[in-house]
MDTraj code that builds the backbone (N, CA, C; nanometers):
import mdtraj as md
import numpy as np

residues = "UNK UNK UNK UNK UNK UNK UNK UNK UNK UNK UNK UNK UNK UNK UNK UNK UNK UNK UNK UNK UNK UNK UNK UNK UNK UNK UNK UNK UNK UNK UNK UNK UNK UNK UNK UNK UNK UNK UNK UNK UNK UNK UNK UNK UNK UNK UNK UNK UNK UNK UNK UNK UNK UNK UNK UNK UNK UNK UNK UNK UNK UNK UNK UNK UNK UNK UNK UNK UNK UNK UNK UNK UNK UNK UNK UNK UNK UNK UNK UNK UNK UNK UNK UNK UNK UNK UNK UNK UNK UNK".split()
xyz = np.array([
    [2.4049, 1.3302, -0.0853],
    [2.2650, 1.3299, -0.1235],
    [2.2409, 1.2321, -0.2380],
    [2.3402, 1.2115, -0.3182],
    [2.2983, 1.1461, -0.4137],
    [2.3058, 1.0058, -0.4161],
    [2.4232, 0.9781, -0.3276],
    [2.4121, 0.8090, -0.2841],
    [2.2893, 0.7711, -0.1915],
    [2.2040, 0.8603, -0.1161],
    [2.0889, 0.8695, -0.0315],
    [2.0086, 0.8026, -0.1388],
    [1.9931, 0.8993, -0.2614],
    [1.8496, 0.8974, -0.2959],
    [1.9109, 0.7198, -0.4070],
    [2.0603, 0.7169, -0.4264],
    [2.0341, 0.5903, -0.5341],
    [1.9913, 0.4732, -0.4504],
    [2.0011, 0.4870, -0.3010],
    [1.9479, 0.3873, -0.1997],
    [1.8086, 0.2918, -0.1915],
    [1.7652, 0.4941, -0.2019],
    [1.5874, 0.4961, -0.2266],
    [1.5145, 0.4350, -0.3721],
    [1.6026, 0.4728, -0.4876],
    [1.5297, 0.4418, -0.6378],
    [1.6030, 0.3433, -0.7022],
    [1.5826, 0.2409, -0.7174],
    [1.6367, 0.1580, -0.7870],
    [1.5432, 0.0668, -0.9148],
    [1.6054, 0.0508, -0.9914],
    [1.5151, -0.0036, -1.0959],
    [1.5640, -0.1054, -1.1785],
    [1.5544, -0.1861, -1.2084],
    [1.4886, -0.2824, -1.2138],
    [1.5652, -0.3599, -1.0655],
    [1.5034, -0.5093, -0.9907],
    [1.5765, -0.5578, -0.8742],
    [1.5280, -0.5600, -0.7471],
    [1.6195, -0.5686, -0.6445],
    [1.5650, -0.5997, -0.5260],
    [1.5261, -0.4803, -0.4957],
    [1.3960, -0.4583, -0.3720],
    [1.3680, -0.3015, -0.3670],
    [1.4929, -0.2507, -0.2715],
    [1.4842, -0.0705, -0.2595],
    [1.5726, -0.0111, -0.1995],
    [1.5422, -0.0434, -0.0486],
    [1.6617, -0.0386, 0.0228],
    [1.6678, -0.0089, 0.1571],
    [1.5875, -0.0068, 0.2365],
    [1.5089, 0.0977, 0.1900],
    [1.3957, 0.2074, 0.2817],
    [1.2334, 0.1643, 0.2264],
    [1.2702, 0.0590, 0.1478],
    [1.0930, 0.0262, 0.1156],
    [1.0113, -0.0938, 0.2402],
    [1.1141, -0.1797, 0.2667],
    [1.0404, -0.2473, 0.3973],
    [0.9862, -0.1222, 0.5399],
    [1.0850, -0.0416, 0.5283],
    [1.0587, 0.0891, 0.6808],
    [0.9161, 0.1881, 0.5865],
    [0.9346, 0.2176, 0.4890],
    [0.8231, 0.2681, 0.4307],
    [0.6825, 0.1751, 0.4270],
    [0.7384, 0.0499, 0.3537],
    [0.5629, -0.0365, 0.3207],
    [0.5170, -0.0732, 0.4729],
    [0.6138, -0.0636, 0.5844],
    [0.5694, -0.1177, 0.7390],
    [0.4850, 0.0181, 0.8029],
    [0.5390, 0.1600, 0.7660],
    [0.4386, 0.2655, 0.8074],
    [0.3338, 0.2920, 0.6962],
    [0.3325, 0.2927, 0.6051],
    [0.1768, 0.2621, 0.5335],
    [0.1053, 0.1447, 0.6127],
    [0.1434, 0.0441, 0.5553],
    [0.0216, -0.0165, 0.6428],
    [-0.0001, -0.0384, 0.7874],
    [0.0798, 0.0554, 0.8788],
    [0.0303, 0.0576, 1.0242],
    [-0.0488, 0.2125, 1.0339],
    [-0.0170, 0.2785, 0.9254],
    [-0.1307, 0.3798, 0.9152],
    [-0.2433, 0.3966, 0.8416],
    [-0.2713, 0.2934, 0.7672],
    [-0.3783, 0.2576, 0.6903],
    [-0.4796, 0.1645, 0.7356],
    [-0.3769, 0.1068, 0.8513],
    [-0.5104, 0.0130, 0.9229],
    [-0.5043, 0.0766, 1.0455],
    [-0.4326, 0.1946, 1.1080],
    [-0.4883, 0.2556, 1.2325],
    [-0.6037, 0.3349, 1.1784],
    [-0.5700, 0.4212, 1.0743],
    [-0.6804, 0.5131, 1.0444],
    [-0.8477, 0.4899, 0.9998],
    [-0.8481, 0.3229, 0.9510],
    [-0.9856, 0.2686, 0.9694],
    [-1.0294, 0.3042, 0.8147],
    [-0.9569, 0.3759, 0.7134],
    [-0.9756, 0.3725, 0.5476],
    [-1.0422, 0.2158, 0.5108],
    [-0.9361, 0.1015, 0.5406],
    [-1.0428, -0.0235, 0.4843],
    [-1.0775, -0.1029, 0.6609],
    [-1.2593, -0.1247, 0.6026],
    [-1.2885, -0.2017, 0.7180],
    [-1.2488, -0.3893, 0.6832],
    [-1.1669, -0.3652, 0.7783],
    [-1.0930, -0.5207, 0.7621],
    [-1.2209, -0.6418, 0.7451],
    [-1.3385, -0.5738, 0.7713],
    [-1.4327, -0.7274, 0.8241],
    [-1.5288, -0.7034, 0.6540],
    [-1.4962, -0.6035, 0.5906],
    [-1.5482, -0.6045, 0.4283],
    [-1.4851, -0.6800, 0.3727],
    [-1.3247, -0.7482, 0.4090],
    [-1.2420, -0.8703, 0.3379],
    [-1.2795, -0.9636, 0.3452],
    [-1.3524, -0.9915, 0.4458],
    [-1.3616, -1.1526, 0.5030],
    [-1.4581, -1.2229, 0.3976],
    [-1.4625, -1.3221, 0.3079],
    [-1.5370, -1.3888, 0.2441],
    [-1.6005, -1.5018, 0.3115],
    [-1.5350, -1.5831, 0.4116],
    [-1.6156, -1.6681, 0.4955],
    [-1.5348, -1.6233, 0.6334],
    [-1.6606, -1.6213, 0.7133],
    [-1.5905, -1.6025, 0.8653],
    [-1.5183, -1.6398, 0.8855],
    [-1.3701, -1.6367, 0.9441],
    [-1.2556, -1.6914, 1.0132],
    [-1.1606, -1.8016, 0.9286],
    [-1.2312, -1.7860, 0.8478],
    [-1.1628, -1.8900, 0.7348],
    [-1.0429, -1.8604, 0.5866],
    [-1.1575, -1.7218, 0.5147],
    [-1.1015, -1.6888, 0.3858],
    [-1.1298, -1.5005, 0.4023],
    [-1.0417, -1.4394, 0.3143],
    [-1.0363, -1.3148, 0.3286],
    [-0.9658, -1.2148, 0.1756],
    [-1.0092, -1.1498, 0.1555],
    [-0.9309, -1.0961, -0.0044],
    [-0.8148, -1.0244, 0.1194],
    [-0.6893, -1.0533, 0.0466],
    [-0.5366, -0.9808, 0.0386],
    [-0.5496, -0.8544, -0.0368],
    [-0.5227, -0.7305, 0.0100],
    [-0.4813, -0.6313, -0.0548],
    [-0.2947, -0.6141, -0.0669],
    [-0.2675, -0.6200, -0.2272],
    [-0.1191, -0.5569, -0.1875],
    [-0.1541, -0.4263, -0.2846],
    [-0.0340, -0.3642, -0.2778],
    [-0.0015, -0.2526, -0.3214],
    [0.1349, -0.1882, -0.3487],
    [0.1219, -0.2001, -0.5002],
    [0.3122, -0.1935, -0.5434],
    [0.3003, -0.0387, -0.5593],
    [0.3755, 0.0310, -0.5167],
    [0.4021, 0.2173, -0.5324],
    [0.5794, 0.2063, -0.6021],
    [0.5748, 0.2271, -0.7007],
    [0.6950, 0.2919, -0.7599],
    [0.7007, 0.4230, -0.7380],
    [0.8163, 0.4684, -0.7076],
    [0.8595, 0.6276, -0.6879],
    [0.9668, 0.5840, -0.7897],
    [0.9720, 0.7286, -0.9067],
    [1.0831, 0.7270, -0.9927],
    [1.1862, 0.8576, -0.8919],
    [1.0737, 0.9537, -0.8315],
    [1.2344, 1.0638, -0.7975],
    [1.1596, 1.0193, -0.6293],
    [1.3231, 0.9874, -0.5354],
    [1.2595, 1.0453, -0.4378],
    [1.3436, 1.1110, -0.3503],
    [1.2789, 1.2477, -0.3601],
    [1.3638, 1.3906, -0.3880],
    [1.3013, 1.4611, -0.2469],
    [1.2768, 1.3652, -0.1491],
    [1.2071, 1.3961, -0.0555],
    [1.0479, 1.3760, -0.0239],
    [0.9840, 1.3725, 0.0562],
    [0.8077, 1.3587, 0.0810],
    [0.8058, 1.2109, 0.0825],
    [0.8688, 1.1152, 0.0567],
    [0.8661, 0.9609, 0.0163],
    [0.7439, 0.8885, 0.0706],
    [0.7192, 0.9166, 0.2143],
    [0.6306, 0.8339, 0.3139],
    [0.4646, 0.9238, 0.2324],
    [0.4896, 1.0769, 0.2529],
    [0.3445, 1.1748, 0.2235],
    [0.3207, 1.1084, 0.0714],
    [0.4079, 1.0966, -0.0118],
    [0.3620, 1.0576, -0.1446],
    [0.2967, 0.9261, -0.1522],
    [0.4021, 0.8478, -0.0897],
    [0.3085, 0.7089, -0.1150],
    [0.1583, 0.6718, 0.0105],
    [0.1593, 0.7593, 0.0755],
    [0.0266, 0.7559, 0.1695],
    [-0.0521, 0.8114, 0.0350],
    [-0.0623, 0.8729, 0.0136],
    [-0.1464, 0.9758, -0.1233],
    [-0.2047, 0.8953, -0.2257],
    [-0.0766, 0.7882, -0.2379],
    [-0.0858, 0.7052, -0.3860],
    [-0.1806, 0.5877, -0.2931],
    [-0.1663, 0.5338, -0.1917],
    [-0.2574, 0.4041, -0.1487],
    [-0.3628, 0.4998, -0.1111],
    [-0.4012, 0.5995, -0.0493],
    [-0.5401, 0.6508, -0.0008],
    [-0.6153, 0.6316, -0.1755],
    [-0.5600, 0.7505, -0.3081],
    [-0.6097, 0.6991, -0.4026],
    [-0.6485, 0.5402, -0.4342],
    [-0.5570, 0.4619, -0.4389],
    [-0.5608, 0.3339, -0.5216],
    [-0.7415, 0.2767, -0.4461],
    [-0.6949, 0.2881, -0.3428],
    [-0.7662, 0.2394, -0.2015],
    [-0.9218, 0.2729, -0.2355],
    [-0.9386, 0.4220, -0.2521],
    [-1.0673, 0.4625, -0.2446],
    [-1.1533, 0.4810, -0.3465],
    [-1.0532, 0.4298, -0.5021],
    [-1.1414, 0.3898, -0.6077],
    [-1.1395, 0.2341, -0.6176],
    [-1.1008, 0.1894, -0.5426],
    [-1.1190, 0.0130, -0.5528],
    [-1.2750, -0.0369, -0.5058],
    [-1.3536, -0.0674, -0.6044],
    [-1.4672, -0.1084, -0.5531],
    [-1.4917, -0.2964, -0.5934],
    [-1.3803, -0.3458, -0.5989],
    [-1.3641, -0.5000, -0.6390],
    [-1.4452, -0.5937, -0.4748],
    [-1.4221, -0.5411, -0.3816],
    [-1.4687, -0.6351, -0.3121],
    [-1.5988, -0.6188, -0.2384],
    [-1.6766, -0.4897, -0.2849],
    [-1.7945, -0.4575, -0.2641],
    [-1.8745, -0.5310, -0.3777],
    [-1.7947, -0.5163, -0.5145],
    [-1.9124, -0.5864, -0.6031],
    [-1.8751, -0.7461, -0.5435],
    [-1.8123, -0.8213, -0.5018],
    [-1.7773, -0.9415, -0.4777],
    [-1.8845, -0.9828, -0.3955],
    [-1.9239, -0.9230, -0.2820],
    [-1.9847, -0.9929, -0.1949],
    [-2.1361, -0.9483, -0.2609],
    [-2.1788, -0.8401, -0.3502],
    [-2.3095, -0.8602, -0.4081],
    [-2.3347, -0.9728, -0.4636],
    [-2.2455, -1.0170, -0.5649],
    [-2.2353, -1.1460, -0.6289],
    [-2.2843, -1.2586, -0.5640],
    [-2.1971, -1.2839, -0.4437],
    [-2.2417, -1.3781, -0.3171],
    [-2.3943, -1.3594, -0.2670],
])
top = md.Topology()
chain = top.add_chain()
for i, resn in enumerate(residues, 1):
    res = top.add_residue(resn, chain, resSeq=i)
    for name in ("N", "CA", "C"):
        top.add_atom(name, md.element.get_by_symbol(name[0]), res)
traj = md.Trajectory(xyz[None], top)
């Protein structure tokens, strides 16, 4: 168990193991579930678009890994109002 989890948490460095298989099901469930409408990014049609990333540090992960960091991007996600004031601006 404990070589599991030093897999999962590492600090400072390259990320662990399991963060490409983790950051690949966040965002295939963040854009199945329809949370951001992809066409609110677009700044010029077909041309330019705001990038969302999203860094999630886990200090323990003592299990829940995927439920926690869905939790932490639904938050980040649904107080972000940067690209609504953007296009008022426009």
């Amino acid at each position: 168990m404990v070589q599991h989890l030093q897999k999962l948490v590492q600090l400072p460095g390259r990320p662990a193991e399991a963060a490409p298989v983790v950051a690949k099901q966040l965002s295939d469930t963040i854009l199945s579930s329809g949370m951001i409408n992809l066409k609110e990014l677009s700044l010029v049609s077909g041309k330019a678009a705001w990038m969302a990333y999203l860094d999630i540090y886990c200090y323990d992960a003592d299990g829940a890994l995927f439920d926690t960091a869905l939790l932490s991007a639904v938050a980040a996600f649904s107080h972000c109002n940067c690209f609504s004031h953007f296009h008022q601006i426009l």
